[in-house]
N, C-alpha and C positions, 0 to 999 in steps of 0.2 A: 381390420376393425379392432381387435386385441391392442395391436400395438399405435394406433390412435388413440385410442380410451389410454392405452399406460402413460403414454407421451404427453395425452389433456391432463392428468390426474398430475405427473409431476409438474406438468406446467406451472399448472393451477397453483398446487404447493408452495413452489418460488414465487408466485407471484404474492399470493397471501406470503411471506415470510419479508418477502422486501416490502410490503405495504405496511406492516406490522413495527420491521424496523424503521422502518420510513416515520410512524406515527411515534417509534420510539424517541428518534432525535428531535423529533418536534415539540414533545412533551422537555424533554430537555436544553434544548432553547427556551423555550417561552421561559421554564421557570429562571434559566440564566438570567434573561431579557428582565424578569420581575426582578432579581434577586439588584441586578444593578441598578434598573429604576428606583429602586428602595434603596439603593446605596449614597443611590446622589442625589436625595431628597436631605438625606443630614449633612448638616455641616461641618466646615474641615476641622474644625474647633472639637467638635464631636469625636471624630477618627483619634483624634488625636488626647481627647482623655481614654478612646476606648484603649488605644497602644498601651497609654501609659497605666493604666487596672490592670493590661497584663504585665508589663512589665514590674509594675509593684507588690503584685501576687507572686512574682517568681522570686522576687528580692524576697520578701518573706518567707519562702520557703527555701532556698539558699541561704537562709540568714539561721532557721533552725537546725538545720541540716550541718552546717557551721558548726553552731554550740556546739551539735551533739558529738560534733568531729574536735571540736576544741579542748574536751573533756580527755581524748585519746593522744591527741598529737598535737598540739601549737603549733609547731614548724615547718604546716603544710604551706608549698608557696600557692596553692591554687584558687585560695580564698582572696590572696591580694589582687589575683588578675582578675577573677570574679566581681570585687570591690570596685578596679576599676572602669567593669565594662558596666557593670548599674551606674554609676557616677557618669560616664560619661552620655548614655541612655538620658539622664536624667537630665543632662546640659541642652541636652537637642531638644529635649520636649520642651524647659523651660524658653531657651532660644525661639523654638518654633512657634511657641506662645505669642512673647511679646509679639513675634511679625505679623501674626493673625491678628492679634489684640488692636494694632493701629500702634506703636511703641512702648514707650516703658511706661509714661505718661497716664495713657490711655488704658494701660492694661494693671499697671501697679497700684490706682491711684482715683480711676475711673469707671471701674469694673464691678461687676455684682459680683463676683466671687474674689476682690482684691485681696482680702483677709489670706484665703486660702493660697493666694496666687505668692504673697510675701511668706503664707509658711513656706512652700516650694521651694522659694528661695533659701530658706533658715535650711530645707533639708540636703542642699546643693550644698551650701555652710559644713552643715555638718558630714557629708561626704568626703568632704576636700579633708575634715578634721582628721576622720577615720582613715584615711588613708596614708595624710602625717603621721598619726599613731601607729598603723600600722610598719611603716618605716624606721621607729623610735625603738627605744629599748622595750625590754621586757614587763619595765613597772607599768607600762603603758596599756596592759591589756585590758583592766577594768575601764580605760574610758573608752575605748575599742567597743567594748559588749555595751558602754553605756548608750555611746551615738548608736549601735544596729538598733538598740532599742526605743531611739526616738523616730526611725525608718519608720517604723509598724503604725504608728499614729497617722502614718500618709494613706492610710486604708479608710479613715473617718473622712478624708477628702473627695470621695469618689461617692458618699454614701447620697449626696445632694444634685447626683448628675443626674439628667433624664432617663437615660438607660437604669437605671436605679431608684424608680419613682415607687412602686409598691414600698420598697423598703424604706424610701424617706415617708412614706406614709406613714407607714408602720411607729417607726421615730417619735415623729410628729402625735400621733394619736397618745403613746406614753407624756409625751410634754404636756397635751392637751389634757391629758386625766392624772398629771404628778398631786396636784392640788386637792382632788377630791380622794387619793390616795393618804395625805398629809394629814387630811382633818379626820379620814377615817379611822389613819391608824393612831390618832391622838385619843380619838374617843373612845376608843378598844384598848390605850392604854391607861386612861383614866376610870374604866371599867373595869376592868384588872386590876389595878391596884387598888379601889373600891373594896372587891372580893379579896383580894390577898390579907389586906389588915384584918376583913371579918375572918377569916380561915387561922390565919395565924396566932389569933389572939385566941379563938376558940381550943385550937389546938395545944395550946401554954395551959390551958386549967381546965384538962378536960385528960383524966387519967383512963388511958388506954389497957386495953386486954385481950391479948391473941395477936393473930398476925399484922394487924393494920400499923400497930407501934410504931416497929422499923418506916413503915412509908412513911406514914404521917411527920416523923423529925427530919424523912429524904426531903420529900416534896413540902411541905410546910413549917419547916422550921424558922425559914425566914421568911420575909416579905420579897425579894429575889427570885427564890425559889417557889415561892406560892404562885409567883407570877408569871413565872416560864413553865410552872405546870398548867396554869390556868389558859395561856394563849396555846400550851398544845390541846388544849381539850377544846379548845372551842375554834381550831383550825386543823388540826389533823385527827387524831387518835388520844382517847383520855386511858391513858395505861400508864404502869409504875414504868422504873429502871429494869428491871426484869422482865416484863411482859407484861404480866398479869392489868386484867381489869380494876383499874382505880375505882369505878361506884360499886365492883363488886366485892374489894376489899374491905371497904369503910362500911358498907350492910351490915358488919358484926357490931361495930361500934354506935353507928347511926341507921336503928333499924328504920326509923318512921321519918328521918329529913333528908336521907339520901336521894330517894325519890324525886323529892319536888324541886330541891336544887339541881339535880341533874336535870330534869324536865324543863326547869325557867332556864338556866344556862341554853340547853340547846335548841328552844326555841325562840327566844328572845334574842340570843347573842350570837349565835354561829348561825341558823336559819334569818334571823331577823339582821343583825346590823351587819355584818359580813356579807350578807348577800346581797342588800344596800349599794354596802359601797361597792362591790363590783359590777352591779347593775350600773351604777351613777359611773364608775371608770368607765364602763364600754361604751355608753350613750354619749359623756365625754369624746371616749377617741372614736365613733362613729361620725359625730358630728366634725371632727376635725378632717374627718376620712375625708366628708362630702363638701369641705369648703375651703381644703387645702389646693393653695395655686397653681400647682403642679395637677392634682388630678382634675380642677376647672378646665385647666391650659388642656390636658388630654381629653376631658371629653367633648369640648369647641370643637377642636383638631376633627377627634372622629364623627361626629356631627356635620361640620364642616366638608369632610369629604363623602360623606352619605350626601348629602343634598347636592354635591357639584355631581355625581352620580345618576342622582334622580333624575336631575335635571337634564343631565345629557342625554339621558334614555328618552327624556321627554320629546328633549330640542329634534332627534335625529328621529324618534317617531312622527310628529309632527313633517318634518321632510320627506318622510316615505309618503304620508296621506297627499300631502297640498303638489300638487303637480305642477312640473315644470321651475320648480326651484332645487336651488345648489348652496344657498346658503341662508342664515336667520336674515339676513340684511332685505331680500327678495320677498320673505312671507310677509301679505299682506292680509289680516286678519280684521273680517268681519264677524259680528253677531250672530251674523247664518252662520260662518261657516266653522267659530267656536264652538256653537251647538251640535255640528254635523263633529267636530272631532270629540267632544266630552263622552262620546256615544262609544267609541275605541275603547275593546276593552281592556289594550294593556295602557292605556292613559290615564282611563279610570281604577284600574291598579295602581299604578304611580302614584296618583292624587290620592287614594286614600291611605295608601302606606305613609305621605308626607301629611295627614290628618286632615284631609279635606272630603268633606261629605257631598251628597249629591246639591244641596245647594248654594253650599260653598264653592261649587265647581262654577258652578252657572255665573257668580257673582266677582270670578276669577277676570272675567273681562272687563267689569267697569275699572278691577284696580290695577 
């Protein structure tokens, strides 16, 4: 009996450890299985800017990595074989372009992204350039660091891919509120200069005594100066060049008008029209958030696959209830027997997750 029971007990063990492993590679499948369904949902157009963000990532930091090493050593030969393995990287992507593109035509000239598609070309141009240079004498190393430097502008190319769609939002929302930005900071500086002329004139005939002297000819001696102190105070911190408190320097000189101008300043000007405009920026790029085409395009998309979802749950519920069928083509659907399934309760889950109430369900048959 002992040694049955030992025998059951490790049995038992390996069997739970293989059923355990077993459940392990299945969990690991499926997520393979997902990972490549998602992979061949994008297109090859796709792969192929994602190649190229890495490969222009790595060029950019090869390329600083360079300076730093150019500063030490010019004569290293490792940057040229580097130079030429981006350069030639960069021929295949562009090559592999056009073929996907439909030819040169099609893809140079006919394309929503052609602009970007001809800088590629200027930066293949400037490839071939830097690698002439590279080969050439020594006077040649300023245009050398000039072409790496126009490489790095190929990072603004990638910023409009889908892969990349938060951050062309982003973008876009600044574009969307530059203007309400413009007129703000026009009127904050016709605000300012308003105050500066009154500060600065006041400050010309108005003889001072004790410490406020010195600021007063720092910060207000000119109209400049009155004006770069006036927008610190009314957007960060109103202090002299040393520290100190600006309203509580001027209390000696201006005991009874420090008060109310500091008070109208900071609630009319930094709470009231500052705050303005950046309520009117964000409402701007909010609005640009929710009507830019890109995040339209994405939320159809997942919409789109919510509903083909629903819908499947539906179609295949519907086949467990109706007997004797194997596909939608078979279900034949009466008024009885809509009524007998609306009654399911994971149907009428479906239906009301896709915002259908109980007598919108019922009315699901006429349409």
């Amino acid at each position: 009996a002992l040694v049955h029971h030992t025998t059951s007990m490790i049995m038992e063990s390996a069997c739970d450890d293989d059923a355990e492993a077993a459940k392990q590679v299945t969990r690991v499948t499926r997520r393979v299985q997902s990972a490549w369904f998602l992979a061949r949902e994008w297109s090859a157009l796709f792969w192929v800017d994602a190649i190229g963000l890495a490969l222009t990532v790595a060029n950019v930091m090869c390329i600083a990595v360079s300076t730093l090493r150019d500063l030490r050593d010019e004569g290293w030969l490792g940057w040229d074989f580097t130079s030429i393995a981006f350069s030639a990287a960069l021929f295949i992507e562009v090559a592999t372009k056009l073929y996907l593109g439909g030819g040169f035509k099609a893809f140079m000239c006919q394309h929503a992204d052609r602009f970007w598609n001809w800088f590629d070309v200027f930066i293949l141009a400037a490839c071939s350039l830097d690698l002439i240079a590279l080969r050439g004498k020594n006077n040649m190393t300023q245009i050398v660091r000039l072409v790496r430097l126009v490489r790095l502008i190929r990072l603004g190319r990638y910023v409009t891919a889908s892969v990349f769609r938060e951050l062309s939002t982003i973008l876009r929302g600044i574009e969307a509120g530059i203007r309400t930005l413009i007129w703000g900071s026009m009127l904050l500086f016709v605000v300012c200069a308003v105050q500066s002329v009154f500060f600065v004139t006041i400050m010309r005939h108005y003889a001072f005594e004790g410490e406020f002297a010195k600021y007063a000819l720092w910060h207000f001696g000119t109209i400049p100066d009155a004006m770069l102190t006036l927008i610190r105070c009314h957007t960060f911190d109103c202090t002299t060049y040393d520290g100190n408190s600006l309203p509580d320097m001027a209390k000696g000189s201006f005991p009874w008008s420090v008060t109310p101008v500091f008070w109208f300043n900071t609630v009319f000007v930094s709470f009231g029209l500052c705050q303005i405009m950046f309520a009117s920026f964000v409402e701007d790029a909010r609005q640009a958030r929710l009507y830019n085409s890109l995040e339209l395009r994405a939320r159809f998309e997942k919409e789109r696959k919510w509903a083909t979802r629903r819908a499947h749950v539906i179609i295949s519920r519907i086949l467990e209830i109706v007997p004797e069928t194997r596909s939608v083509a078979e279900v034949r659907l009466t008024r009885r027997m809509w009524r007998f399934l609306i009654k399911d309760e994971k149907l009428v889950s479906c239906f009301e997750d896709m915002g259908y109430d109980a007598i919108d369900q019922r009315r699901l048959y006429d349409r």
